[in-house]
C-alpha positions in Angstrom: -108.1 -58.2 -30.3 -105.9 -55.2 -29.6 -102.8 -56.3 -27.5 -103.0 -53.2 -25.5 -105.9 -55.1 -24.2 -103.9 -57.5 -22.1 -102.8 -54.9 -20.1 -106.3 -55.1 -18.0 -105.4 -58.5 -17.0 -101.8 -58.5 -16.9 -102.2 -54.9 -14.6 -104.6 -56.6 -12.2 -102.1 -59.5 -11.8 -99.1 -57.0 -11.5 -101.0 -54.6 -9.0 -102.0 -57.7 -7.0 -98.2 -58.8 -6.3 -97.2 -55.5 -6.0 -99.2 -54.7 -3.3 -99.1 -58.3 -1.6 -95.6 -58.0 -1.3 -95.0 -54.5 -0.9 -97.3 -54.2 2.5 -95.4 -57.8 3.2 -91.6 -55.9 2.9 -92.7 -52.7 4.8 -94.3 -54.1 7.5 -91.8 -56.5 8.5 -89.0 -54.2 7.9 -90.9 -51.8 10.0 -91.0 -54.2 12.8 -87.3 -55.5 12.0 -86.3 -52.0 12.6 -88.3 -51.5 15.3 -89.7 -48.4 13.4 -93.7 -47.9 13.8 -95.4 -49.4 10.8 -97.8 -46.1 10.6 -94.4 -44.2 9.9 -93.6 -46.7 6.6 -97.1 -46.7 5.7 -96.6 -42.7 6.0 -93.6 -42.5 4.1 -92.1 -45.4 1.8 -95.5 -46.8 1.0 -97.4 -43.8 0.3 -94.9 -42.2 -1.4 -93.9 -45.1 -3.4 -97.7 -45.6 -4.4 -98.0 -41.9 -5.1 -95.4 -42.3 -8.2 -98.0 -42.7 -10.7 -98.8 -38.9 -9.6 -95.5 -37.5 -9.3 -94.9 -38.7 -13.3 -97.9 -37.1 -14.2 -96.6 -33.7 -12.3 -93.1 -33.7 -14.2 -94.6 -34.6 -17.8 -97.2 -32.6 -18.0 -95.2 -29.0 -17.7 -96.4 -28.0 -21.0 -100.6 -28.9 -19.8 -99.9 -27.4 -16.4 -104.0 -27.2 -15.5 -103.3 -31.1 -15.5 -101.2 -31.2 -12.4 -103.5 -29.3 -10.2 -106.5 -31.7 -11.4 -104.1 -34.8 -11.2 -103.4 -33.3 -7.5 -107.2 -33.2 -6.7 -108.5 -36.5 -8.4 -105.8 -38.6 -7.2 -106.9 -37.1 -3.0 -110.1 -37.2 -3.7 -110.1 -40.7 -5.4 -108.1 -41.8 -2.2 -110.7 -41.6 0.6 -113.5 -41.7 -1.3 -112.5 -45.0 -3.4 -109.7 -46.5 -1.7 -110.5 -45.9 2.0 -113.9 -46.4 1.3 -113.4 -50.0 -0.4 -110.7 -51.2 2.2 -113.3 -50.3 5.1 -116.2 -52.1 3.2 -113.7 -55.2 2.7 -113.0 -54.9 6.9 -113.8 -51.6 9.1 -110.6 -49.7 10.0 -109.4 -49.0 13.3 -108.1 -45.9 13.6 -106.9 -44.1 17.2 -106.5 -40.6 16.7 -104.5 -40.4 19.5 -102.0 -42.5 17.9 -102.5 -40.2 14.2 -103.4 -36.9 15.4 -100.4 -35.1 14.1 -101.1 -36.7 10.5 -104.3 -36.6 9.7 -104.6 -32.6 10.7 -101.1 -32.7 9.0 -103.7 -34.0 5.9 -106.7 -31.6 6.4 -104.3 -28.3 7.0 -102.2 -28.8 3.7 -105.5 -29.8 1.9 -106.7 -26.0 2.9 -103.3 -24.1 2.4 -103.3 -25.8 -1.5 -106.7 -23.8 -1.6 -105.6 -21.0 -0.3 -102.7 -20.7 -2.7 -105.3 -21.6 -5.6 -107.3 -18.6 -4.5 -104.5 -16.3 -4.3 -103.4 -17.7 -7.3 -99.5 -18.4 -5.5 -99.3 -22.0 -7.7 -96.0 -20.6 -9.2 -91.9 -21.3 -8.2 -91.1 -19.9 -5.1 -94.6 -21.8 -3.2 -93.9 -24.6 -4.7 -90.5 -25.0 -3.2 -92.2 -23.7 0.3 -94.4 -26.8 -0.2 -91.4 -28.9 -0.7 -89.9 -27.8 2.8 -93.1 -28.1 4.8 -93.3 -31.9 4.0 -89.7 -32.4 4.7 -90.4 -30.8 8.0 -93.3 -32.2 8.7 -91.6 -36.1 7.9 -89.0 -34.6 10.6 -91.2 -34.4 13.4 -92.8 -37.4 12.6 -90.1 -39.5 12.5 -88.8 -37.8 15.6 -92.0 -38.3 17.3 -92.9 -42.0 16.5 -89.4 -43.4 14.5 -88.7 -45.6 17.0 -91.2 -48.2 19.1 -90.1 -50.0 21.6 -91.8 -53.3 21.0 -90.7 -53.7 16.9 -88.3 -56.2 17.1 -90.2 -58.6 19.5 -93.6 -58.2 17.7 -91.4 -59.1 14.1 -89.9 -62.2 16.6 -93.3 -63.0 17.3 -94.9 -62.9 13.7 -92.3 -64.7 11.6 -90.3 -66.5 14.0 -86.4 -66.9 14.8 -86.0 -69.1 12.5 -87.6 -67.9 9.3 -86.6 -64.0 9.8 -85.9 -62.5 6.9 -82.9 -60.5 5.7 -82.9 -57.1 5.5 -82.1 -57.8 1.8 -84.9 -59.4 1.2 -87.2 -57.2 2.6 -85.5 -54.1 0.5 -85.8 -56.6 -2.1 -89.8 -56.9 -2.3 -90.4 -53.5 -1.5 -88.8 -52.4 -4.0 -89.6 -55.0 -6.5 -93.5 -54.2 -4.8 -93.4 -51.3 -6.3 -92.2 -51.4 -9.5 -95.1 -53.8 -10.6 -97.6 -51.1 -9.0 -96.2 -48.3 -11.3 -95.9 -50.7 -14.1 -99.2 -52.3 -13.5 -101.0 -49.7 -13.2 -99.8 -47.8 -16.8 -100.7 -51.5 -18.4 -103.9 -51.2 -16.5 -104.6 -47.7 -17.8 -103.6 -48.4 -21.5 -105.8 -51.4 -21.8 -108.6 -49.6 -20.0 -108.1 -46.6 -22.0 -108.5 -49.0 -25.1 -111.2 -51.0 -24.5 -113.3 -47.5 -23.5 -113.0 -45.8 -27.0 -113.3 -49.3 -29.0 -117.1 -49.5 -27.0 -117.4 -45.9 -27.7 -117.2 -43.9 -24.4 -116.1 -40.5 -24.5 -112.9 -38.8 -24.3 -114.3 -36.8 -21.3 -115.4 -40.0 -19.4 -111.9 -42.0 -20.1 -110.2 -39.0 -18.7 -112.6 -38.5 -15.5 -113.2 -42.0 -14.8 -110.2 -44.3 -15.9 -107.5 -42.1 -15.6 -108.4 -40.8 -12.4 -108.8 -43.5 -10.9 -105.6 -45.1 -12.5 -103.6 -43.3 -10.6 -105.0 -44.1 -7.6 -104.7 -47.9 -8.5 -101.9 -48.1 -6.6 -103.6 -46.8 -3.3 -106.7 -49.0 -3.5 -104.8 -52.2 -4.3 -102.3 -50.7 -0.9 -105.5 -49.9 1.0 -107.6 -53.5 -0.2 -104.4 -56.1 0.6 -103.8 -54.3 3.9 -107.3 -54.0 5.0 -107.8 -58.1 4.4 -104.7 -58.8 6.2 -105.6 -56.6 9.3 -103.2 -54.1 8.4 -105.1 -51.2 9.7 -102.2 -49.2 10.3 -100.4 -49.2 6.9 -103.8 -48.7 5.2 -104.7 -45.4 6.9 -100.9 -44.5 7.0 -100.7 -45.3 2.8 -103.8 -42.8 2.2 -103.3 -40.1 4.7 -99.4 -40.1 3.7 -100.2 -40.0 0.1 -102.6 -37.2 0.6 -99.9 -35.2 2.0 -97.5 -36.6 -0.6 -99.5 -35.2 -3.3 -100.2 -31.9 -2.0 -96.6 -31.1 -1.3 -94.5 -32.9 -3.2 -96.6 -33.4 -6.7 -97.9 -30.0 -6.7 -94.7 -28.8 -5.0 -92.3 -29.7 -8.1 -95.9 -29.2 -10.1 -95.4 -25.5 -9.0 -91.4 -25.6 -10.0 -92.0 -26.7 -13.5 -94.5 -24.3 -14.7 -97.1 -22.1 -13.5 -100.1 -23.7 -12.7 -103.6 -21.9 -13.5 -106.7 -22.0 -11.7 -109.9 -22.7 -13.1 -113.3 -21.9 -11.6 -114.6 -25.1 -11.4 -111.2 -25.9 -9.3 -111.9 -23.2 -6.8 -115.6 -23.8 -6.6 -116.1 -27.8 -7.1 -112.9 -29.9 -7.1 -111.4 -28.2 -3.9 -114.3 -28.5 -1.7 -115.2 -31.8 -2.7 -111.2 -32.7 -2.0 -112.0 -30.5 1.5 -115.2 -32.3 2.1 -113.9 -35.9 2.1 -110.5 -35.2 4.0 -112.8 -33.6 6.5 -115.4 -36.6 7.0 -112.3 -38.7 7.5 -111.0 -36.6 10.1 -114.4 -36.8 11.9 -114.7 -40.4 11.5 -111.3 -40.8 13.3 -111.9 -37.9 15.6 -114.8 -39.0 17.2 -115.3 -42.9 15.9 -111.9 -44.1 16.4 -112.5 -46.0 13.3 -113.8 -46.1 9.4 -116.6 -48.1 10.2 -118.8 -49.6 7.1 -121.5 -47.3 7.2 -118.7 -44.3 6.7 -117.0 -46.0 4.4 -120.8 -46.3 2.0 -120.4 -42.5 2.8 -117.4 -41.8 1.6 -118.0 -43.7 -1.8 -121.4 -41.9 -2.1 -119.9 -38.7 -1.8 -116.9 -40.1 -5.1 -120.1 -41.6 -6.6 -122.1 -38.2 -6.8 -119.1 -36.0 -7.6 -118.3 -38.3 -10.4 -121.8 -38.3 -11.4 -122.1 -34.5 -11.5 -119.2 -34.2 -14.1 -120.9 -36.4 -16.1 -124.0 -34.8 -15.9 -122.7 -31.0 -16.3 -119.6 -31.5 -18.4 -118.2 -27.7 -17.9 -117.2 -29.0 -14.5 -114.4 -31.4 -15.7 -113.0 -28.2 -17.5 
């Protein structure tokens, strides 16, 4: 047997731990700080989970039509797999009230990276602009809901006065959290991208299925630990922060390392289907409150057929 092979295994087991202890660290350092957990799920843990992407964007300057697909498949892998399977595992409650200003913050960019595709502005100067908007836009969310009142008594409550832990240990597993996500997930890939040619599937259908969703490993394993532990708030947070993450910041320094071109099948089937699903999760927490079950088989139908219609009409993963 290969030994790349063990990286299926050993990635499960890494991504596991990763996320266990990662949503552990943030949470309770969000309530340490008294800091809303929906603004760490927002900003360490989706951007740390996001790093798989951001890798991709730097290293692939000289395949540039990569970052724009990586960009795409990692959003649209994101509610329609890992929102999808954490709200099967246990529905999501999700106010809008209380996410409003991040999830349109999620739907807007997704249209302005389509604009710019259409206009064909994927170059230098837009991709610092993109860089700016998210640092503004983490501004006013941090301005807006850094602080809650009740943090420190509700971390009080949870762990006790006598088994708080230190800030240093909390630092400690977030960041040790996610280092076994980044790693796990590359073993995961490897392996995975192994065992498919050894049983003889396709180049195209490692690339569309494995790899995209092996970036997004990460965000599902976030999304699944959180979603078992009642963590509705750092679930959401991680996908609808990562979304942004990804649009901004990957195709932001995406944009400063080479210009990106636009395909057809980019403008006319990736972007809608990326529109599409941030759009039904908007609705779902406009008017539901909540990513109930049935949504959540809607979501993953929607991933399921556009998955299925690559396969079926190959052009449309070029």
């Amino acid at each position: 047997m290969d030994w790349v092979l063990l990286g299926i295994p050993l990635g499960i087991v890494m991504l596991y731990f990763g996320s266990e202890w990662l949503v552990r660290g943030a949470k309770n350092l969000a309530l340490r700080l008294g800091v809303a957990p929906f603004v760490v799920g927002l900003t360490v843990v989706a951007f740390g989970s996001s790093a798989p992407e951001m890798v991709t964007s730097v290293v692939s300057a000289n395949t540039p039509a990569i970052i724009l697909g990586n960009v795409i498949g990692s959003n649209v892998a994101n509610i329609g797999l890992a929102i999808a399977l954490a709200a099967i595992v246990c529905p999501l409650v999700a106010k809008y009230h209380d996410m409003k200003l991040e999830i349109n913050m999620m739907v807007v960019i997704s249209f302005v990276v389509l604009a710019l595709a259409i206009f064909g502005l994927l170059s230098l100067w837009f991709g610092i602009i993109l860089l700016i908007i998210l640092v503004a836009f983490l501004y006013v969310v941090y301005r807006a809901k850094g602080d809650s009142g009740v943090g420190q008594e509700a971390y009080l409550d949870e762990v006790g006065e006598e088994t708080q832990q230190g800030y240093p240990i909390l630092i400690a597993l977030i960041a040790v959290g996610l280092i076994l996500l980044y790693y796990g997930a590359n073993f995961f890939i490897d392996g995975a991208v192994e065992l498919a040619h050894m049983i003889g599937i396709s180049d195209l259908l490692v690339g569309l299925i494995v790899v995209a969703i092996g970036t997004s490993l990460p965000e599902i394993c976030i999304c699944l630990i959180a979603a078992s532990r009642g963590e509705n708030d750092l679930a959401v947070a991680n996908i609808v922060g990562s979304n942004i993450f990804n649009a901004c910041a990957v195709l932001g320094v995406g944009c400063i390392v080479a210009k990106i071109p636009v395909s057809d099948t980019v403008l006319y089937f990736h972007l809608p289907v990326m529109i599409i699903l941030a759009l039904a999760m908007y609705a779902a927490v406009r008017w539901k409150h909540r990513i109930s079950r049935p949504t959540a088989f809607i979501l993953l139908g929607i991933y399921a057929a556009y998955l299925a219609a690559m396969v079926a009409v190959p052009s449309l993963a070029m």
